[in-house]
N, C-alpha and C positions, 0 to 999 in steps of 0.2 A: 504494500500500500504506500503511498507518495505519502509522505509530510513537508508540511510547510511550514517552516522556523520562523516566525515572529521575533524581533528583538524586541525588550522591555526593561521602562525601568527599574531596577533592583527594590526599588522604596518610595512611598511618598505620594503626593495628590497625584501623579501622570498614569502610576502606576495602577492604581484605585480607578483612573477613570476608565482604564484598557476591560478592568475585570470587570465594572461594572456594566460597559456597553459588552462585552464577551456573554455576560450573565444574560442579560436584557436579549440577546440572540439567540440562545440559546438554551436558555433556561436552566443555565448550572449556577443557580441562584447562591447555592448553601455553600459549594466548593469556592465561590467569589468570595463569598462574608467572612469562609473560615481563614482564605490569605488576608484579605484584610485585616480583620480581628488581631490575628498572630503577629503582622505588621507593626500594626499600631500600639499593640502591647509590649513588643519590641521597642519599638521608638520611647514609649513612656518610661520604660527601664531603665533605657541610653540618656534622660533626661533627667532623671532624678524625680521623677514621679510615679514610680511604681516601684515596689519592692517587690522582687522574685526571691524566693524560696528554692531554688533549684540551680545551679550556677550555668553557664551558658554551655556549655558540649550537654549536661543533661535534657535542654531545654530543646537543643537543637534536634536530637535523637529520641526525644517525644513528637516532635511534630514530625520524624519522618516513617515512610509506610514503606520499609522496603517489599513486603509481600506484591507493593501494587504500583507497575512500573509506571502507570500512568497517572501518581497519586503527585501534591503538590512538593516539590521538595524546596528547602531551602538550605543557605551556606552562610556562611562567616567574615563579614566584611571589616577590615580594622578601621576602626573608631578613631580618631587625631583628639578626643578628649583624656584630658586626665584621667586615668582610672576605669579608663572606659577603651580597653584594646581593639576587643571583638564587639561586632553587631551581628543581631540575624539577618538575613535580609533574604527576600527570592530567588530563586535558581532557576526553577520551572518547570512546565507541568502540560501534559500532555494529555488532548481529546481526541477520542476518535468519532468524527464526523460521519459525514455520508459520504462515502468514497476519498476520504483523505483523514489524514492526523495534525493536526493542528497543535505544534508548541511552540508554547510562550517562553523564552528563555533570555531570564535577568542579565544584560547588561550595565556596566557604569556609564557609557556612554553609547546608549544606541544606537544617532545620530552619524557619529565616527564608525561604528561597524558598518554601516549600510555603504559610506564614501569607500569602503574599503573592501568592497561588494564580499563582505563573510554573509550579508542578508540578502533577500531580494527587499522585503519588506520589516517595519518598525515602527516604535513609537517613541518619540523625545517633543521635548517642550518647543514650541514656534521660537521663543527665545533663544535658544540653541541656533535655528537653522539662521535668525538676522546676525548674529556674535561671527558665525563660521562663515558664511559664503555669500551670504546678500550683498552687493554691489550698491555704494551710497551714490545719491543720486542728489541732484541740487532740488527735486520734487520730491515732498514726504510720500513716505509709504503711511498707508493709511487701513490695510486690511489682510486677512488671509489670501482673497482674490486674488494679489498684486504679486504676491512671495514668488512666484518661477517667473516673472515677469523676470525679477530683479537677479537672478541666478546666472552665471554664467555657463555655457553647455557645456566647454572647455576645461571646467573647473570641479565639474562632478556631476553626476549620472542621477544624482537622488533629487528626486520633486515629494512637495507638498502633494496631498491628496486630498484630505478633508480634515477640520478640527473634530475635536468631540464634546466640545461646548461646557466644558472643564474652566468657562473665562473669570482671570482674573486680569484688572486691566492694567497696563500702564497709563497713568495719569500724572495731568500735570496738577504743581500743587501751588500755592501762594499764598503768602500773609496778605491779609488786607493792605497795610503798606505797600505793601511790591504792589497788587493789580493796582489801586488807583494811581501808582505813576503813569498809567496808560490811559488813553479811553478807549478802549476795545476789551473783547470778551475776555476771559482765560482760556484762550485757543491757541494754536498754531499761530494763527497773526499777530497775536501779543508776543510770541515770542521772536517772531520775525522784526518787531518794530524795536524787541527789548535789546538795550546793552547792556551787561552785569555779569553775574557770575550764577549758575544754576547748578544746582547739586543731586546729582545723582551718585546710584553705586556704581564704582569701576566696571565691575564686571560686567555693566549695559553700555558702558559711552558708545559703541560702535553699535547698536541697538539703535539708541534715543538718535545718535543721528541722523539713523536712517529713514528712522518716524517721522522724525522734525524737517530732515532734509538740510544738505549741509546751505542754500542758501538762508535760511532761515538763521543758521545756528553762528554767523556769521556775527563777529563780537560778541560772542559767549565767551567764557570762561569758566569750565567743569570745574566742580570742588567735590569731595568725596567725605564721606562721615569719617570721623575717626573710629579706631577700629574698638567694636565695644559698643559704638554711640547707637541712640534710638534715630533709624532714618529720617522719620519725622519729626525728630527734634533738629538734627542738622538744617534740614529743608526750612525748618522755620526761622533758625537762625541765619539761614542765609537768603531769606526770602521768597527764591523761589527754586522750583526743584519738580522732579519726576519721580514718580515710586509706583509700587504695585498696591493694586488698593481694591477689595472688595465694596465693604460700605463706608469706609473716608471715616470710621467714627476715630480710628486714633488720633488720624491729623486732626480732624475736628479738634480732642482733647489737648491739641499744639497749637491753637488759634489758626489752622488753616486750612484756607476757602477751596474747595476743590473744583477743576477747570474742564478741560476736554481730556476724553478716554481719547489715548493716543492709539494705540495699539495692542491686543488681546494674547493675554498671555495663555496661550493654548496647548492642551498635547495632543497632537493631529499626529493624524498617519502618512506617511513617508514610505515613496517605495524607490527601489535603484531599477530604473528605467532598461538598462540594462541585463537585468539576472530575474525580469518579468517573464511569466511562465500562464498557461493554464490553469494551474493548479496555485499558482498567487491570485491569478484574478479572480478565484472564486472563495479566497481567504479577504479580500479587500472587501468585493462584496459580500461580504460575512460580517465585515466590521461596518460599512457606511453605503449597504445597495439601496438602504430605503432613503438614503441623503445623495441620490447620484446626480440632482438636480441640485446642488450645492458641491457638486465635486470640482477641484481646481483646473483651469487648465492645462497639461505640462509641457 
C-alpha cells in the first residue's frame, strides 16, 4: 500500500491545528484529543505548571503502544531551559485510509524539509515561508493569496496551498501619542507617512517588511525588546510597533490602540511542486478538498 508522509510540527498551536482539521476529516476525533492532551501536558510540565509524578523516559514509554505500529508515538526533544533537558514532543502516527496510509511525522522545521524535497507535502506557520523565501517588494503583501506571487521559482519548488484558519494576526500597535502625530488611520499609510522608530521582534523584520512593503518602511528605524521584556511593553514605550495579537487585551493593559491586521499568522499546507504524486493529491485533498475554492494559486 502507498503512504504518504506528511511533515508536522513536533509541538504547539500548528500542530493542534493539522490534528484537528485531520480529526474533522476523518473522524479520529479521540486519537487527535489524546496527542493533544499529552502535548499540552507536556508543555505544562516544561513550564513549571504541572507537577509529574513519573520522570520523563517513564512518561515517555506510557504513552507508547508498541503492540500497535500504527498507534501515536512520541520522542524527546532537548529543552534550552534550566532544568528542563528533555521535552516530549511528537514523532508520528500513522492511518490507514482508503487505498493509502497517511503519516504524520514530527518535524522541527517542516518548512526546510519540504525545500529539501525529504516531503512532497507539510505543515509550518505562513510566518516561516515570508522569514525564508518571500521576495520584498516596494508593495505590501497583504494576504495568503499573494504568498507564491512573491516566491521565486529558482529559489524552491514549495508553494502555499491553503491556510487552516488557525489566524493569529500581525498587527500594528500604537500609543495614542504616536497615532495622533498623524491624521490618518493606524494603517499601512500611517506608517508610510511615519518617520521614527517601530518595534518589533527580530525574528519578523524581514516578515513586517514584506507586509509593510519596503516603500512604506522607508525612514523607519526597527528597535527590538530586550530580551526578557513584555513585547507590549516595549511597543508602548516606543510608541509604535507590530506584534501578534488575538484580542489586543494585553496591549490594551499597555495603553495601546490597536491598528490594521497586517498579515495572518497561519499554518497552511505546503506542498514541493516537484515530488507531487497521485497519491499527495488525494492526501491535500484530505486536508483542504472542501476549501478548493480558496486554494492558492502556484
Amino acid at each position: 500500500m502507498t503512504t504518504v508522509r506528511v511533515a508536522v510540527p513536533r509541538k504547539g498551536r500548528p500542530l493542534e491545528a493539522v490534528l484537528e482539521r485531520l480529526a474533522a476529516r476523518t473522524g479520529t476525533t479521540d486519537l487527535a484529543d489524546d496527542v493533544i492532551s499529552t502535548l499540552q501536558y507536556e508543555k505544562a510540565i516544561t513550564k513549571d505548571n504541572q507537577t509529574a509524578e513519573r520522570d520523563v523516559y517513564d512518561r515517555l514509554a506510557a504513552y507508547s503502544d508498541t503492540d500497535d505500529p500504527t498507534a501515536p508515538e512520541f520522542t524527546l526533544l532537548r529543552d534550552d531551559r534550566a532544568g528542563m533537558p528533555r521535552r516530549i514532543v511528537f514523532d508520528s502516527l500513522t492511518l490507514d485510509l482508503d487505498g493509502y496510509d497517511l503519516q504524520l511525522v514530527g518535524r522541527e522545521e517542516p518548512f526546510r524539509a519540504l525545500r529539501t524535497h525529504e516531503f512532497a507535502l507539510g505543515f509550518d506557520s505562513a510566518d516561516l515561508v515570508l522569514e525564508e523565501v518571500v521576495g520584498l517588494d516596494p508593495e505590501p503583501l497583504t494576504g495568503l493569496d499573494e504568498v507564491n506571487e512573491r516566491i521565486d521559482p529558482r529559489d524552491t519548488d514549495v508553494r502555499v496551498v491553503s491556510g487552516l484558519g488557525d489566524t493569529v494576526w500581525h498587527t500594528l500597535l500604537a500609543t495614542p501619542e504616536t497615532r495622533r502625530q498623524l491624521d490618518t488611520d493606524l494603517d499601512r499609510s500611517f506608517v508610510d507617512a511615519y518617520e521614527g522608530t517601530l518595534c518589533i521582534s527580530p525574528r519578523y523584520e524581514r516578515l513586517v517588511e514584506a507586509v509593510l512593503g519596503t516603500d512604506a518602511i522607508e525612514g523607519i528605524e526597527f528597535t527590538y525588546p530586550d530580551e526578557g521584556a513584555v513585547e507590549e511593553a516595549a511597543i508602548a514605550e516606543t510608541g509604535l510597533g507590530v506584534y501578534l495579537t488575538v484580542t489586543g487585551s494585553t496591549a490594551h493593559d499597555y495603553g495601546l490602540e490597536l491598528g490594521e491586521r497586517l498579515f495572518p499568522s497561519e499554518t497552511v499546507l505546503l506542498e514541493n511542486t516537484a515530488e507531487t504524486t497521485a497519491a499527495t493529491e488525494r492526501a491535500t485533498d484530505l486536508f483542504v478538498g472542501a476549501d478548493l475554492e480558496t486554494k492558492l494559486a502556484s
